[in-house]
C-alpha positions in Angstrom: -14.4 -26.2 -24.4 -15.6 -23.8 -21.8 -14.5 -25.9 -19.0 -11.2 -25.9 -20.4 -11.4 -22.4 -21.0 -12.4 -21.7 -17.4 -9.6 -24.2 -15.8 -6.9 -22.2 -18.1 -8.0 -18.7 -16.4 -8.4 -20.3 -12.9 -4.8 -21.4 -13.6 -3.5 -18.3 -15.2 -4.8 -16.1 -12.2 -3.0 -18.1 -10.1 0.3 -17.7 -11.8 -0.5 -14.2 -12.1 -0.6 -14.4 -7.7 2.7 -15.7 -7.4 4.9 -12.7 -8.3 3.7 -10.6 -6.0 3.1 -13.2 -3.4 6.8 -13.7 -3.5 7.4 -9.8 -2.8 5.2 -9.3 0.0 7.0 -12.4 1.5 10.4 -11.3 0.6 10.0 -7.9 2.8 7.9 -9.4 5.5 11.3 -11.6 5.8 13.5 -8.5 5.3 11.7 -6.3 7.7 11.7 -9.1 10.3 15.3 -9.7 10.1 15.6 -5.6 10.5 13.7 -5.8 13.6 15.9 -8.7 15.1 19.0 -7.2 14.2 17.8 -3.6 15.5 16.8 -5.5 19.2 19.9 -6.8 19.4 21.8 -4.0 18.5 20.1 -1.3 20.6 18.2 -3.1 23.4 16.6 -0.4 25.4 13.2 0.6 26.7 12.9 4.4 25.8 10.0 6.0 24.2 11.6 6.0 20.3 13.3 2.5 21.3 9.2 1.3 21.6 8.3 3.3 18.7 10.7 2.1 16.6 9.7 -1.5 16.8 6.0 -0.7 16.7 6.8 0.8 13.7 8.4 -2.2 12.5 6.1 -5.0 13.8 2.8 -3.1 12.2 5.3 -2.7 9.1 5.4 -6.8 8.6 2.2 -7.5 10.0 0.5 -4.8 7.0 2.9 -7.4 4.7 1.8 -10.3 5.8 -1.9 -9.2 5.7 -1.0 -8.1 1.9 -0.1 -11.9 1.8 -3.1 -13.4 2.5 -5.2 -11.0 0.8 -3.4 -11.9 -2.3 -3.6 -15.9 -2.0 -7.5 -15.4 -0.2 -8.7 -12.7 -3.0 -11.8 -13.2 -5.3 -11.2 -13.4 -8.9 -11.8 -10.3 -10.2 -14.7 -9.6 -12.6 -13.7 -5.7 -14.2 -10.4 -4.7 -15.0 -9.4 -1.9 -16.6 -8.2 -2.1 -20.2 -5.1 -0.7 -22.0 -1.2 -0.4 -21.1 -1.4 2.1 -19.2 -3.1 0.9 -15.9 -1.2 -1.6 -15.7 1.8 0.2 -16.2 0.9 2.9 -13.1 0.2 0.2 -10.8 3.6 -1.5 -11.2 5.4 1.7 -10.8 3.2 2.8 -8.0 3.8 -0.1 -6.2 7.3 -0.1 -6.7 8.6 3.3 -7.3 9.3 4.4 -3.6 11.9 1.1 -3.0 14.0 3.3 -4.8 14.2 6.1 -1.8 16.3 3.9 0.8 18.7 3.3 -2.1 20.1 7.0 -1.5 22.2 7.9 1.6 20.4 8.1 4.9 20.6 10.7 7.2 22.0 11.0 10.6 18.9 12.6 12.0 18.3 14.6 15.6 16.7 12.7 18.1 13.8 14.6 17.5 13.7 14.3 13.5 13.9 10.3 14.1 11.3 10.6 16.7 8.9 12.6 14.2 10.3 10.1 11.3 9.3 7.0 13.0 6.3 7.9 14.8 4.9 9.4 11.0 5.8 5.6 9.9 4.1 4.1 12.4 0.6 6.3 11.7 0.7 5.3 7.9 1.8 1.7 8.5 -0.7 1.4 11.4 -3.6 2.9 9.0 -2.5 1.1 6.2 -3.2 -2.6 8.7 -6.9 -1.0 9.1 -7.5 -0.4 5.2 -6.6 -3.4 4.3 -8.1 -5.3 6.6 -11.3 -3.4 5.9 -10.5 -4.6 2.1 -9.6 -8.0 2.8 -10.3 -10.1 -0.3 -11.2 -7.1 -2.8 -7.3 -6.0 -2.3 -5.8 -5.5 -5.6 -2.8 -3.6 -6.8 -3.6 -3.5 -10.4 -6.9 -1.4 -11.0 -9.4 -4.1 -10.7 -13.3 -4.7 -9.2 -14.0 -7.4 -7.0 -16.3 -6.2 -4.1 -17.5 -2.6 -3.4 -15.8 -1.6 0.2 -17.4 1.4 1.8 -17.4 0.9 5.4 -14.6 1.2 8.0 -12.1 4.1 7.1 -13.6 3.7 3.7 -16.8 5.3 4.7 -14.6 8.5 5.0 -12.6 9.2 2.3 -12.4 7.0 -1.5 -8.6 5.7 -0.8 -7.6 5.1 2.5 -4.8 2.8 1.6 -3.0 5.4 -0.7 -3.9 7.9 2.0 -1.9 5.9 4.9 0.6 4.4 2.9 1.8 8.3 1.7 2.1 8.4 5.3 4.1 6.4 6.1 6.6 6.8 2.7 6.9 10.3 4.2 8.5 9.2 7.5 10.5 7.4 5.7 11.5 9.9 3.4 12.5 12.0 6.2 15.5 9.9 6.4 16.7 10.2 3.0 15.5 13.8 1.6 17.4 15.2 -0.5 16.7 16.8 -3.9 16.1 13.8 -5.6 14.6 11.7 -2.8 11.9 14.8 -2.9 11.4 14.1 -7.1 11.2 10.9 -6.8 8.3 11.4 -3.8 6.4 13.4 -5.8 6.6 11.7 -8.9 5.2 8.6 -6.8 2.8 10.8 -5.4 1.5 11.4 -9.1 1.4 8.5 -10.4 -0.8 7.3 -7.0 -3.1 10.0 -7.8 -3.7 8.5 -11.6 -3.7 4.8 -10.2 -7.2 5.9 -8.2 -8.4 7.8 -11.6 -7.7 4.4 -13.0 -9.4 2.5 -10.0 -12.5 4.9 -10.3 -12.8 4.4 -13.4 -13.5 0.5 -13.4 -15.3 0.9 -9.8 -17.9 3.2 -11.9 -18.2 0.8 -14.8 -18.8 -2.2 -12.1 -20.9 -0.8 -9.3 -23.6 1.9 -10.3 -23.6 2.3 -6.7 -20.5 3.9 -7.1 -21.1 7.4 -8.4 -23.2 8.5 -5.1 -20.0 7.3 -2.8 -18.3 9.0 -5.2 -20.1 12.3 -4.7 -20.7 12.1 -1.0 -17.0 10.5 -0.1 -13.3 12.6 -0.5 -11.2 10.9 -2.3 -8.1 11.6 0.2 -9.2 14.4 3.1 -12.7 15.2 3.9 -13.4 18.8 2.7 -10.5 19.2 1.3 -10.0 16.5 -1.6 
């Protein structure tokens, strides 16, 4: 009875992969087709020409590491309980795609300069915390391993931090009123995804409540 018990979750967690597998995938193709169709449409070598698709290469390279992270991840062993959690990390996740669905801007050439080159920061940071997480990545508020080296030894959520980053350079091309609600509603709902996470990384690691103390959670003496 327990080995079937055990095959069913191994099973289930598996299925449970597959959804977000299939996103990640599904934008690592779209940006890729987005960085094909931008070289052949504006073949140059300027300075926001070479920004522009470093921007996008570390954009699908941070996806496809999100890929393997998801099929090579651990199973967890603490989750946090209730709706809610859950709930926030959907939305979290998700919440931003919403952005490039409003008119985009015909910026300056300095605006796109700043725009892209923001992008590329938060994209390129994002790569370095999530390789730093590897197989502890989750986006529901889960334990797995404690991570507190790399850009982790400086502040609690480096991944949020960088991926903020780079949702503001691309909000640069799309602000408007609502563009800005909808930034800081994500923004929000971010900050109570890591109350979530800190929660269950207390409960997990009693190691945790002296990183806690000594680490930021977003900017070194600051927050």
């Amino acid at each position: 009875m327990t080995l079937i018990k055990h095959e069913s979750s191994i099973r289930y967690d598996f299925v449970m992969r597959l959804p977000l597998l299939g996103w990640v995938l599904f934008c690592a193709v779209g940006q890729s087709s987005e960085l094909v169709r931008f070289i052949n449409m504006a073949a140059s070598s300027d300075s926001v020409y070479v920004i522009h698709v470093a921007m996008r290469l570390s954009t699908i390279a941070f996806l496809l590491l999100a890929a393997a992270a998801v099929i090579l991840r651990t199973r967890p062993f603490g989750k946090a309980s209730g709706l809610e959690p859950r709930i926030s990390a959907l939305v979290g996740a998700f919440m931003t795609f919403g952005i490039v669905l409003f008119p985009r801007h015909e910026l300056s050439l300095s605006l796109e300069m700043i725009s892209t080159v923001v992008t590329l920061i938060g994209t390129v940071g994002s790569v370095a915390a999530l390789s730093q997480l590897g197989r502890s990545f989750s986006v529901m508020a889960e334990t797995r391993q404690l991570v507190t080296s790399g850009p982790y030894r400086f502040v609690r959520h480096p991944l949020y931090l960088a991926e903020e980053i780079a949702i503001f350079g691309v909000f640069v091309q799309f602000a408007s009123l609502w563009t800005a609600i909808l930034f800081a509603a994500h923004i929000a709902v971010q900050l109570r995804r890591m109350y979530n996470e800190e929660l269950v990384l207390t409960a997990s690691f009693p190691e945790y409540a002296a990183y806690r103390r000594n680490t930021a959670r977003l900017i070194p003496g600051i927050y």
